[in-house]
Every structure is written in C-alpha cells, then in structure tokens.
Biopython code that builds the backbone (N, CA, C, O; Angstrom):
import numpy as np
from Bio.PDB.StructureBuilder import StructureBuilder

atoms = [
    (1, "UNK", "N", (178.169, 176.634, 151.796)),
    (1, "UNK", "CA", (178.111, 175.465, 152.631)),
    (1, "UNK", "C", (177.552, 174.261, 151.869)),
    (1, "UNK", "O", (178.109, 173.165, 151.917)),
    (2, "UNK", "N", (176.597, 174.457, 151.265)),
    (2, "UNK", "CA", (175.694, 173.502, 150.812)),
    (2, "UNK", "C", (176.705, 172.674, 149.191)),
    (2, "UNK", "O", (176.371, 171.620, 148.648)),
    (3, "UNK", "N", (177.834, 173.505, 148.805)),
    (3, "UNK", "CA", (178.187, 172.839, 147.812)),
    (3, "UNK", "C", (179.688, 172.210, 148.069)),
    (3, "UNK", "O", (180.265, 171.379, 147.367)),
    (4, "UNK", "N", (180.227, 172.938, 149.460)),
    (4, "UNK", "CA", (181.246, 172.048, 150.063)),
    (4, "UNK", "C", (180.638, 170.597, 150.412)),
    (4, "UNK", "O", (181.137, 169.554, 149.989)),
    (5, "UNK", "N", (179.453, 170.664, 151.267)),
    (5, "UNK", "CA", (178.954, 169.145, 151.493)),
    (5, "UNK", "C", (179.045, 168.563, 150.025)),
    (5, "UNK", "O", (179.938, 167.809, 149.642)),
    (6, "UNK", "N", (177.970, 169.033, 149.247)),
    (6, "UNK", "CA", (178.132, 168.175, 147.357)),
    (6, "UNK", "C", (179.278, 167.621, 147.106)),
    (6, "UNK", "O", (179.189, 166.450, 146.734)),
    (7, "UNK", "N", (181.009, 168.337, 147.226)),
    (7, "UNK", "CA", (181.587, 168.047, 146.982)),
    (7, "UNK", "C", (182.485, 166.865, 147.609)),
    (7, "UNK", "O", (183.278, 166.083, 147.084)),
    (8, "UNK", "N", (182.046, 167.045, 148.953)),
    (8, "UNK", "CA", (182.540, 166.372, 150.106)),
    (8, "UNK", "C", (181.480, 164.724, 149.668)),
    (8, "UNK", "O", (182.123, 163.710, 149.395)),
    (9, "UNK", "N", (180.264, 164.680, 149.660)),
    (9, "UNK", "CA", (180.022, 163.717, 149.304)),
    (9, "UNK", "C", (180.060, 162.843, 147.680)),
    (9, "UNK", "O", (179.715, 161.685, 147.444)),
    (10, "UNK", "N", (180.649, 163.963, 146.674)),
    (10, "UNK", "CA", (181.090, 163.282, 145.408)),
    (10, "UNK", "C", (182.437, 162.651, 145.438)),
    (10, "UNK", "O", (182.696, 161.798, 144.589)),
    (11, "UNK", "N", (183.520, 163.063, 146.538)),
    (11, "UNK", "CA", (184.274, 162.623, 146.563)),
    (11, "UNK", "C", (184.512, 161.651, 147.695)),
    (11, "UNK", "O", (185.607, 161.247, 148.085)),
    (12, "UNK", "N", (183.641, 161.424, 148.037)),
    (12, "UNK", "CA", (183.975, 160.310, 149.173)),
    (12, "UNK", "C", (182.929, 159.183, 148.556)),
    (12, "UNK", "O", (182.946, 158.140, 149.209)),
    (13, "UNK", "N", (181.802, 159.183, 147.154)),
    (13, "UNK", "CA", (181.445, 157.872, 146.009)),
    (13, "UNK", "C", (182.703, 157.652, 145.182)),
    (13, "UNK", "O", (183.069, 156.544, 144.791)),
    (14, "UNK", "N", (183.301, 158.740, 144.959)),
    (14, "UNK", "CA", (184.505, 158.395, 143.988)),
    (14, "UNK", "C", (185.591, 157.097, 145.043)),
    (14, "UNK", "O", (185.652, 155.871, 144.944)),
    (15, "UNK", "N", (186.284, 158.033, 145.957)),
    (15, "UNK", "CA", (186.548, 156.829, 147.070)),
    (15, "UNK", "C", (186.153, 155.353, 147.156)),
    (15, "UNK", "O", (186.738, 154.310, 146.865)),
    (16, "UNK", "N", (184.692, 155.707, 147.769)),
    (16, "UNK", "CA", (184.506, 153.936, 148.031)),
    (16, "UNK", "C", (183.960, 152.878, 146.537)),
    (16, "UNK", "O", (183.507, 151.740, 146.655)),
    (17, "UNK", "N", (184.175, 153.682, 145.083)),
    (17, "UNK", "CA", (184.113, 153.466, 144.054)),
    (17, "UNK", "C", (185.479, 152.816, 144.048)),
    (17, "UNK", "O", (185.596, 151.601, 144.204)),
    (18, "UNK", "N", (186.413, 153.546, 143.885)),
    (18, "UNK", "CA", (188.089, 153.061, 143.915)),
    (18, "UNK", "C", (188.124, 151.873, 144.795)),
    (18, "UNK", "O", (188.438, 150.816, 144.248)),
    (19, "UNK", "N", (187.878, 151.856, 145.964)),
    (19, "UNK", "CA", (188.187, 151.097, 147.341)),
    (19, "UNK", "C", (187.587, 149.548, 146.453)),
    (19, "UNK", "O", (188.347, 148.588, 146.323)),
    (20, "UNK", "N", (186.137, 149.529, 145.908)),
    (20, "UNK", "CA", (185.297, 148.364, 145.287)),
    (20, "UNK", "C", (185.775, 148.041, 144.173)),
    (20, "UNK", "O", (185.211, 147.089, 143.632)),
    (21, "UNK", "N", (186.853, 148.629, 143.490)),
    (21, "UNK", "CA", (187.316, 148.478, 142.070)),
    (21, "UNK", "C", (188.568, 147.533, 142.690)),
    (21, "UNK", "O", (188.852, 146.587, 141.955)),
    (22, "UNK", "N", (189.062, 147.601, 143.462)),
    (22, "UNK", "CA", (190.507, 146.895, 144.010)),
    (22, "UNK", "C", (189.832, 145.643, 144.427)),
    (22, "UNK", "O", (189.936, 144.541, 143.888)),
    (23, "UNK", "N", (189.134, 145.966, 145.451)),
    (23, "UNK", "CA", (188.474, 145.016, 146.130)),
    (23, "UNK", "C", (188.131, 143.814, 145.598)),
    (23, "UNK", "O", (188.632, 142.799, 146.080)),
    (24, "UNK", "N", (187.387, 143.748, 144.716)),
    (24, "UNK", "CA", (186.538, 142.736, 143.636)),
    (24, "UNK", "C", (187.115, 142.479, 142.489)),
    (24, "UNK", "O", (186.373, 142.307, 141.521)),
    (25, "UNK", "N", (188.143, 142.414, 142.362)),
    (25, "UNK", "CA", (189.368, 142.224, 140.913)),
    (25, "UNK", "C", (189.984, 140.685, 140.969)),
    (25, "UNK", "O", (190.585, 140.408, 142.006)),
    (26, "UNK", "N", (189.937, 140.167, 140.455)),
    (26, "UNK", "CA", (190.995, 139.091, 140.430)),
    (26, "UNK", "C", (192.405, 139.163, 139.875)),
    (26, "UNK", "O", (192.198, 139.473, 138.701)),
    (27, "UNK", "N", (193.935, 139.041, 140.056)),
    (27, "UNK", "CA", (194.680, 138.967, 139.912)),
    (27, "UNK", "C", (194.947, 137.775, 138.307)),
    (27, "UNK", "O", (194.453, 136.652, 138.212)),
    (28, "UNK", "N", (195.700, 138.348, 137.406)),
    (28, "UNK", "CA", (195.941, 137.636, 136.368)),
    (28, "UNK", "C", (196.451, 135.794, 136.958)),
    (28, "UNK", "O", (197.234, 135.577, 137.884)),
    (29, "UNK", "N", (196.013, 135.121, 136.434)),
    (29, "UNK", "CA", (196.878, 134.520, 136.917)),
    (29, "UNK", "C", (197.652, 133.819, 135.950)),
    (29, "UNK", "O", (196.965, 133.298, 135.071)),
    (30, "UNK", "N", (199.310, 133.596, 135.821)),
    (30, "UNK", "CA", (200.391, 133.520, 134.922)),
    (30, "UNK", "C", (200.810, 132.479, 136.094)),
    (30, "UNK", "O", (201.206, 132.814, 137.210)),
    (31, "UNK", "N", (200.609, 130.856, 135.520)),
    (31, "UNK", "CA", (201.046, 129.796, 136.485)),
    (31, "UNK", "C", (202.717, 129.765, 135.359)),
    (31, "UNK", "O", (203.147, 129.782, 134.205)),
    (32, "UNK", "N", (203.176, 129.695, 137.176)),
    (32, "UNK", "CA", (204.832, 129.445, 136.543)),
    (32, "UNK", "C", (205.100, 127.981, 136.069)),
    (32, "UNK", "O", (204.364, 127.218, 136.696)),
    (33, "UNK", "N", (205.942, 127.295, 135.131)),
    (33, "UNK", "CA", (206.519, 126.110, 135.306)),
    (33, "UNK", "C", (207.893, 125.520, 135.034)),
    (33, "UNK", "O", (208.690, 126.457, 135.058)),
    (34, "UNK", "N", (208.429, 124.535, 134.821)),
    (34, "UNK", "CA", (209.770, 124.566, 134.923)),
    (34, "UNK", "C", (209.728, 123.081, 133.587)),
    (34, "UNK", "O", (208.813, 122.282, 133.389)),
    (35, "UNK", "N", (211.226, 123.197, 132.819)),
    (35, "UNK", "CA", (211.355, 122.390, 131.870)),
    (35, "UNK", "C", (213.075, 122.163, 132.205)),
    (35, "UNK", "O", (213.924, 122.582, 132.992)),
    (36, "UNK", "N", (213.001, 121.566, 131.481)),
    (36, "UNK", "CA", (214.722, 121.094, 131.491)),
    (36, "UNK", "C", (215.077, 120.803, 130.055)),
    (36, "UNK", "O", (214.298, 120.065, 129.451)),
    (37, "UNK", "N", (216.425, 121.396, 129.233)),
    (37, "UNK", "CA", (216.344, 121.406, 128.186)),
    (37, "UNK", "C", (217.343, 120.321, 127.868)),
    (37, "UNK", "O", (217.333, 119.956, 126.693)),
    (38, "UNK", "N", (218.294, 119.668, 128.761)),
    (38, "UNK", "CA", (219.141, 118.720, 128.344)),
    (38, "UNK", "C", (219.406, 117.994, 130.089)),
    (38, "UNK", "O", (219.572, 118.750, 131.047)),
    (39, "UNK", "N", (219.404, 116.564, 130.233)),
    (39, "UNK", "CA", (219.388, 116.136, 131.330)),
    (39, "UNK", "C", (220.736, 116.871, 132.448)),
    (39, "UNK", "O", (220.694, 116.647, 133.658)),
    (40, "UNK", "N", (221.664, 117.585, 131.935)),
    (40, "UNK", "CA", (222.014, 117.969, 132.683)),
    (40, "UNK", "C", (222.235, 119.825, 133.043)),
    (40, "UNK", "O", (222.941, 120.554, 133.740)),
    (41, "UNK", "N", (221.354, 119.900, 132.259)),
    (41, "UNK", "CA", (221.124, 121.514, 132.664)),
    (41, "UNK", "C", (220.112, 121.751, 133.735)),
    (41, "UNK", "O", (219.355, 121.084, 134.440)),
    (42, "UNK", "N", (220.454, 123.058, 133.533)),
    (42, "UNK", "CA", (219.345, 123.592, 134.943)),
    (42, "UNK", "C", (218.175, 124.054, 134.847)),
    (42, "UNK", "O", (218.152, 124.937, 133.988)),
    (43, "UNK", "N", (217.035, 123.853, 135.393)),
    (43, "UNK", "CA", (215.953, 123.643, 135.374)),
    (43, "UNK", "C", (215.284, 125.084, 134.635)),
    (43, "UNK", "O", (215.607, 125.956, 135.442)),
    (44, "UNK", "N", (214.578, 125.712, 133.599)),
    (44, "UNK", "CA", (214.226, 126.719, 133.137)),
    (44, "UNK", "C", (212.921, 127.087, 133.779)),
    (44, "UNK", "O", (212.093, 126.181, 133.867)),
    (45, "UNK", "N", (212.530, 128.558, 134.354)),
    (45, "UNK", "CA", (211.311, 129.004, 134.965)),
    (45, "UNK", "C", (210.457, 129.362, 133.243)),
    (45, "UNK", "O", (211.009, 129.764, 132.219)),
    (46, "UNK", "N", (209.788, 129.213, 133.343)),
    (46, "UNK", "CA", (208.644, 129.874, 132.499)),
    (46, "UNK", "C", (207.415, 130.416, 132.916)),
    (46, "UNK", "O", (207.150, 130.196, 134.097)),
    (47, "UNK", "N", (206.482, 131.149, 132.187)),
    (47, "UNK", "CA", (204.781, 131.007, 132.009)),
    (47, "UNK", "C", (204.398, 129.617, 131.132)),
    (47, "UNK", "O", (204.849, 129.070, 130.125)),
    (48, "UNK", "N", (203.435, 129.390, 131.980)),
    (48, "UNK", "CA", (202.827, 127.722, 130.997)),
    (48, "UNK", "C", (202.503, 128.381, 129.514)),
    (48, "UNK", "O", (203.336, 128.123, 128.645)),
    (49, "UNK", "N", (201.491, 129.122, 129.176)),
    (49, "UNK", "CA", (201.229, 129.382, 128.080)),
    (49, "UNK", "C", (202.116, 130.695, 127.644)),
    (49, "UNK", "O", (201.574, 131.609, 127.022)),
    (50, "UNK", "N", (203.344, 130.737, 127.959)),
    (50, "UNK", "CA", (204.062, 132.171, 127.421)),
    (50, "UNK", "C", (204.752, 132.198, 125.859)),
    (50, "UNK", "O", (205.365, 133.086, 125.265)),
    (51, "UNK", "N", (204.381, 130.871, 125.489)),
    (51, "UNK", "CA", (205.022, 131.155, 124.267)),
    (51, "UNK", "C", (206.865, 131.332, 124.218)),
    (51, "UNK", "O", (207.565, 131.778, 123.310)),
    (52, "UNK", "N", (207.132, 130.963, 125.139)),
    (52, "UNK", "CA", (208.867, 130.941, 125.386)),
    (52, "UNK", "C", (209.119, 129.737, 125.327)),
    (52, "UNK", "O", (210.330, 129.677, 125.539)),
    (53, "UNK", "N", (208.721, 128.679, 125.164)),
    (53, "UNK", "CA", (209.458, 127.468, 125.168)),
    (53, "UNK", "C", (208.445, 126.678, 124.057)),
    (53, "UNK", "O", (207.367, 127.176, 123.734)),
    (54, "UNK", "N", (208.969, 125.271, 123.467)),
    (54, "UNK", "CA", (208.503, 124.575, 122.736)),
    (54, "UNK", "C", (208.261, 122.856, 123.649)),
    (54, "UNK", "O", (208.915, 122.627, 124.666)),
    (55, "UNK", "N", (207.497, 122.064, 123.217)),
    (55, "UNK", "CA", (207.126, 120.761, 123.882)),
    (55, "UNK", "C", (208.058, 120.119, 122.228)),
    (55, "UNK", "O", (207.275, 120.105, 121.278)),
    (56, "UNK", "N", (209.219, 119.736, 121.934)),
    (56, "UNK", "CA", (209.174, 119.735, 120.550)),
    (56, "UNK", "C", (209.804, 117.871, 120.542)),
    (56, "UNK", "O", (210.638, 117.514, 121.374)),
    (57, "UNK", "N", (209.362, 117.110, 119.722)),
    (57, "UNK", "CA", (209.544, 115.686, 119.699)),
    (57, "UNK", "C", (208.564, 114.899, 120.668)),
    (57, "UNK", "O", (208.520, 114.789, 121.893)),
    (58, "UNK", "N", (207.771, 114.379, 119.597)),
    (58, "UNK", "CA", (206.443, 114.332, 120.939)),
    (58, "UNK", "C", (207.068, 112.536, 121.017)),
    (58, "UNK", "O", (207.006, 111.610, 120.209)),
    (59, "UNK", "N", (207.424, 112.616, 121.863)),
    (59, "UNK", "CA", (208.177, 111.703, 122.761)),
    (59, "UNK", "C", (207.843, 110.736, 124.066)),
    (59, "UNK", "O", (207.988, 111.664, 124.862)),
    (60, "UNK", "N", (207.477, 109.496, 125.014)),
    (60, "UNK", "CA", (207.037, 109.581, 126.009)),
    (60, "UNK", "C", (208.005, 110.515, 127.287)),
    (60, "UNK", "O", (208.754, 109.931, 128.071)),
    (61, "UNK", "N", (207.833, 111.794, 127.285)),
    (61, "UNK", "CA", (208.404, 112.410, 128.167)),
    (61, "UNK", "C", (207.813, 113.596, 128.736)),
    (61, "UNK", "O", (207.480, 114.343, 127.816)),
    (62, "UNK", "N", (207.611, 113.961, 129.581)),
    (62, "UNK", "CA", (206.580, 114.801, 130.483)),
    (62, "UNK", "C", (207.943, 116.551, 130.028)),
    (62, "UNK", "O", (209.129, 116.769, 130.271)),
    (63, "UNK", "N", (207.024, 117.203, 129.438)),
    (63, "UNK", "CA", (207.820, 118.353, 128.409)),
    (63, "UNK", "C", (207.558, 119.605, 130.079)),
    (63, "UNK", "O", (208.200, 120.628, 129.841)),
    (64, "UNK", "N", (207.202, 119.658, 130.795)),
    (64, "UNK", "CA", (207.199, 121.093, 132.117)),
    (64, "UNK", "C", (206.301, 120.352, 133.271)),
    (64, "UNK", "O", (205.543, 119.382, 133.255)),
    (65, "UNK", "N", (206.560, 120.891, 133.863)),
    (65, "UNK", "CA", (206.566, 120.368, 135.668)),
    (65, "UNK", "C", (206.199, 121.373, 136.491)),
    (65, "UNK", "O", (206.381, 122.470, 135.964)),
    (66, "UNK", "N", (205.656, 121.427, 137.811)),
    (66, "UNK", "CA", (205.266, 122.679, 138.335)),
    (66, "UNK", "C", (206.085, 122.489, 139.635)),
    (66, "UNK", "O", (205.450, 122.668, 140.675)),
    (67, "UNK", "N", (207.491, 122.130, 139.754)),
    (67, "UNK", "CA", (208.177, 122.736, 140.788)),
    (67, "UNK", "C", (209.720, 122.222, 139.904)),
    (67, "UNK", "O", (209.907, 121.279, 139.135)),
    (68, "UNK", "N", (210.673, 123.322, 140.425)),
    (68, "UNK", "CA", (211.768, 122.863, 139.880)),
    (68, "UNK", "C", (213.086, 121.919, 140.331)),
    (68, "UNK", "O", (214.293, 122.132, 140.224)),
    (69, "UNK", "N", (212.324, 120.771, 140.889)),
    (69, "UNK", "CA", (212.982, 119.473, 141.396)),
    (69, "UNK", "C", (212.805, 118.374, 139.907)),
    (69, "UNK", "O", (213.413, 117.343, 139.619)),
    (70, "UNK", "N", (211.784, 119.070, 139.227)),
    (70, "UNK", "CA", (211.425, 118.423, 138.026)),
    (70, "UNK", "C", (210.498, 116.803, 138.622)),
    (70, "UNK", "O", (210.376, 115.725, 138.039)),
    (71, "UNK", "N", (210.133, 117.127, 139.591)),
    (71, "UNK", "CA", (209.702, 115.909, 139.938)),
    (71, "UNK", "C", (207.975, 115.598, 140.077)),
    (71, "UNK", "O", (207.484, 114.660, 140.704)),
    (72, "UNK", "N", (207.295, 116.554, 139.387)),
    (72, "UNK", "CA", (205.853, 116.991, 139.722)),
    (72, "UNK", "C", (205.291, 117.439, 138.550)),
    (72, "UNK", "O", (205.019, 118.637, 138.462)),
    (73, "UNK", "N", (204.926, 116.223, 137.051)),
    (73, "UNK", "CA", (204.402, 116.674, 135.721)),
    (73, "UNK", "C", (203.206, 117.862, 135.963)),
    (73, "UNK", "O", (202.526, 117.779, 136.986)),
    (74, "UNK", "N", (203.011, 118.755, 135.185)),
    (74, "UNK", "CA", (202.216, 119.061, 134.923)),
    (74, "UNK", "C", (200.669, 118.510, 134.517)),
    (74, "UNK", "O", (200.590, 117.470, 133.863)),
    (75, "UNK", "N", (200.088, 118.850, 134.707)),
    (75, "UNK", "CA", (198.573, 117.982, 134.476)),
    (75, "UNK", "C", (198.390, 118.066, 133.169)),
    (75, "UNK", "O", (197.962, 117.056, 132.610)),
    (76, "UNK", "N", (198.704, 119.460, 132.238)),
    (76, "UNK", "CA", (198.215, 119.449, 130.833)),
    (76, "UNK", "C", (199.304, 119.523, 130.220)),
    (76, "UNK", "O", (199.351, 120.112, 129.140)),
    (77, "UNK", "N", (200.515, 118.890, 130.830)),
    (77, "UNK", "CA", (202.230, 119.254, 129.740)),
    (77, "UNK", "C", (201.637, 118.303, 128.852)),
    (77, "UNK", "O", (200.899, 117.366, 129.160)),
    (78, "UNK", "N", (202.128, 118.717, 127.458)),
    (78, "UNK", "CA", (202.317, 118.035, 126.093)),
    (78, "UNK", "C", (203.518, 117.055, 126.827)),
    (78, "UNK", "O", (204.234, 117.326, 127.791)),
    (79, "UNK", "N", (203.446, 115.541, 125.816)),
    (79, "UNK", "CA", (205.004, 115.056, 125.830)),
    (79, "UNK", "C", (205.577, 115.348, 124.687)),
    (79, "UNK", "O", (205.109, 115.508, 123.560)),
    (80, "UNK", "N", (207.387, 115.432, 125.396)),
    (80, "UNK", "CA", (208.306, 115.832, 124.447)),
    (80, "UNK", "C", (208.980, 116.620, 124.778)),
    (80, "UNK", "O", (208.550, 117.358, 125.665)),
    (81, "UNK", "N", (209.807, 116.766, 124.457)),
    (81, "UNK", "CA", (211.143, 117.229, 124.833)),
    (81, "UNK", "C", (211.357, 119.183, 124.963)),
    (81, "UNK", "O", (211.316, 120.047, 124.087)),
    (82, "UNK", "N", (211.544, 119.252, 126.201)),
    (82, "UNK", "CA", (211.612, 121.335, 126.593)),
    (82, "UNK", "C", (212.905, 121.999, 125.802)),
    (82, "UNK", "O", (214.118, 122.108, 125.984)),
    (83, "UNK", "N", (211.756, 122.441, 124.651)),
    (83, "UNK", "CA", (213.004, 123.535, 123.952)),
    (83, "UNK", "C", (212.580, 125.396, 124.372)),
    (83, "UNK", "O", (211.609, 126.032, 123.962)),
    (84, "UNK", "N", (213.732, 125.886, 125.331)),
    (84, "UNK", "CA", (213.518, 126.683, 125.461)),
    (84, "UNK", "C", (213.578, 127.889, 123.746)),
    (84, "UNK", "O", (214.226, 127.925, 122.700)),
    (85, "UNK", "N", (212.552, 128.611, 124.354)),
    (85, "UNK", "CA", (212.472, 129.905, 122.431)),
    (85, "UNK", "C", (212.996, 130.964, 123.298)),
    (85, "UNK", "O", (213.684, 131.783, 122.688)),
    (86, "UNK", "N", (212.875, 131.147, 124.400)),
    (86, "UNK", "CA", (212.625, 133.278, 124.901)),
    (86, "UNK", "C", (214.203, 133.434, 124.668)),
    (86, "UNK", "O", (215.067, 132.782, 124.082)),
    (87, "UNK", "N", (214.165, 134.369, 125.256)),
    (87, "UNK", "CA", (215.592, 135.175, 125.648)),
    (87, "UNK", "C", (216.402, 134.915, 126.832)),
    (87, "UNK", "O", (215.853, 134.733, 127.918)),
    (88, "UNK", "N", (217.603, 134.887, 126.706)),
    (88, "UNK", "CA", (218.531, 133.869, 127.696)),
    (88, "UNK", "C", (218.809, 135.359, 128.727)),
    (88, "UNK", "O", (219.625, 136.247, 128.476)),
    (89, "UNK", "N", (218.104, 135.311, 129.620)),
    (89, "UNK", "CA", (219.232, 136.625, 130.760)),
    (89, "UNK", "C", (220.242, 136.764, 131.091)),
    (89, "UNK", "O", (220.532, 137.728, 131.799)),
]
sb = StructureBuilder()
sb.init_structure("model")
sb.init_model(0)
sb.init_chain("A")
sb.init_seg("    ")
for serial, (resi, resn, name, xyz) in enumerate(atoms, 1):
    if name == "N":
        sb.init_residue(resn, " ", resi, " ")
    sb.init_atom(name, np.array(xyz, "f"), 0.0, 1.0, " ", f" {name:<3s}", serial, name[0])
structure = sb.get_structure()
C-alpha cells in the first residue's frame, strides 16, 4: 500500500511538473514579412531575420513590410531593393 501511494504521488509531481513546463514557455517568435522583388510581382512571405532574402542596393526604398498590401514599412527594414535568396516552392 504504502509504495502504491509513493508512486501515485511521484507521478502526479512529474504531471504538474509537465503541466508548468507548457505553461510558462514562451513561443519562438519568427515575425513574418513581405518584400516585393520587381514592381510587378507578387508579394514574397518571409521570416524578418531568415536569411532568405537580401535588402540589396541601398536605395531610398523601404526593402519588407509587415502586411502584404506592401503598404505598412517595417520599423527596422534596411532601404533597398527585396532580393529574394531561399528556395522558390
């Protein structure tokens, strides 16, 4: 009896151990943004810092945007012109 309870209460710290590990986590956060690589193409999704695209010709031109109407600079876009680098899907 006495080591069913032990076990019964090691596994119900393991539990509300798990339950506090979820709980108290913050989520990565990977802000999306959008570039345009020639005025008439279509707007490219990215990660801001993903390393998939270039700010390249530092230019007066607002290089990613945070909605894809392209109408909403980014606060820390480099200027210059959105060269996408990643992989085309």
């Amino acid at each position: 009896m006495k080591n069913s309870v032990k076990n019964l209460l090691r596994g119900g710290v393991l539990m509300l151990a798990a339950v506090f590990a979820f709980a108290f986590t913050q989520p990565i956060n990977q802000e999306m943004v959008w570039g345009q690589e020639t005025p008439n193409s279509e707007p490219i999704e990215v990660e801001f810092e993903s390393g998939d695209y270039l700010c390249n010709l530092a230019i007066e031109e607002t290089c990613v945007y945070l909605d894809s109407s392209l109408e909403t600079p980014h606060p820390q876009s480099p200027n210059g012109r959105f060269v996408y680098t990643g992989s085309r899907k």
